[in-house]
Phi, psi and omega in degrees: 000321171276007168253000164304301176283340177282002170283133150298154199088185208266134131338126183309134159321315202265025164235347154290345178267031177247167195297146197216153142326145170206130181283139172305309185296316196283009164261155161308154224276311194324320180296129174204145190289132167271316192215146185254166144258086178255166197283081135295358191268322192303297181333288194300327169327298192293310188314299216238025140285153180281176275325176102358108156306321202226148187205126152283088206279125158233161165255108146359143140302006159270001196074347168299166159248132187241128168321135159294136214272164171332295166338307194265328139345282187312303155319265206281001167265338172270336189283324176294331193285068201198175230221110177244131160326099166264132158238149155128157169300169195290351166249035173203016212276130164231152180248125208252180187233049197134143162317118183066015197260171182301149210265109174272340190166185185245138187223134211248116142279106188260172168315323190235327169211195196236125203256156146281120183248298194245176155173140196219102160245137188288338168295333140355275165314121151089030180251131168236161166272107173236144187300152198291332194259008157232129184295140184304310197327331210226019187213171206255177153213152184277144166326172188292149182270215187285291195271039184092312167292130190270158181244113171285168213215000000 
């Protein structure tokens, strides 16, 4: 989109409605996101392109990491695929699992964007991310990142 307004000339009506940058200071204090999304499709992109960008993991009780089959991929990319509730003041946003419903995470307003801090969905839980071209075998992972998912390190 943004390079879309930098061409010259006028921008279509129907590519002005569409999601655009908006610097954060210039909204009102009042403003605040109702609901969250995440680009599963982007995920699954990285997931299930030739190569693979990306590859998902769990640990074994040996500690090993065993890849996730396509199948199991699949699972947890649909437990992501879903429309989360935010409430709460801009020093406070939770992400709920329905209007008034149980508190799944969290999301940090920062000056320039809106951070993902937490999400703990049990399909999730004990899942980790490593770049396709590096092995698990030989590496530590980190506490959970934002989305629920450890990022191997």
């Amino acid at each position: 989109m943004t390079e879309l307004a930098r061409d010259a000339g006028d921008v279509a009506p129907f590519i002005a409605n569409f999601a655009r940058p908006v610097d954060l200071a210039s909204l009102p204090t009042a403003t605040n996101p109702t609901n969250l999304a995440i680009d599963v499709a982007e995920i699954r992109g990285r997931l299930l392109s030739e190569p693979p960008l990306i590859k998902l993991f769990d640990k074994e009780r040996s500690g090993k990491f065993r890849e996730l089959t396509v199948r199991e991929a699949n699972e947890i990319l649909e437990a992501l695929d879903q429309e989360f509730v935010v409430e709460g003041a801009r020093d406070a946003l939770r992400i709920l699992d329905g209007p008034g419903a149980a508190e799944l995470g969290s999301l940090r307003w920062g000056k320039t964007r809106i951070g993902l801090s937490t999400l703990a969905l049990p399909k999730t839980d004990g899942i980790y991310v490593a770049p396709s071209h590096k092995s698990l075998a030989k590496r530590r992972c980190l506490p959970s990142d934002a989305s629920g998912l450890r990022v191997a390190n």
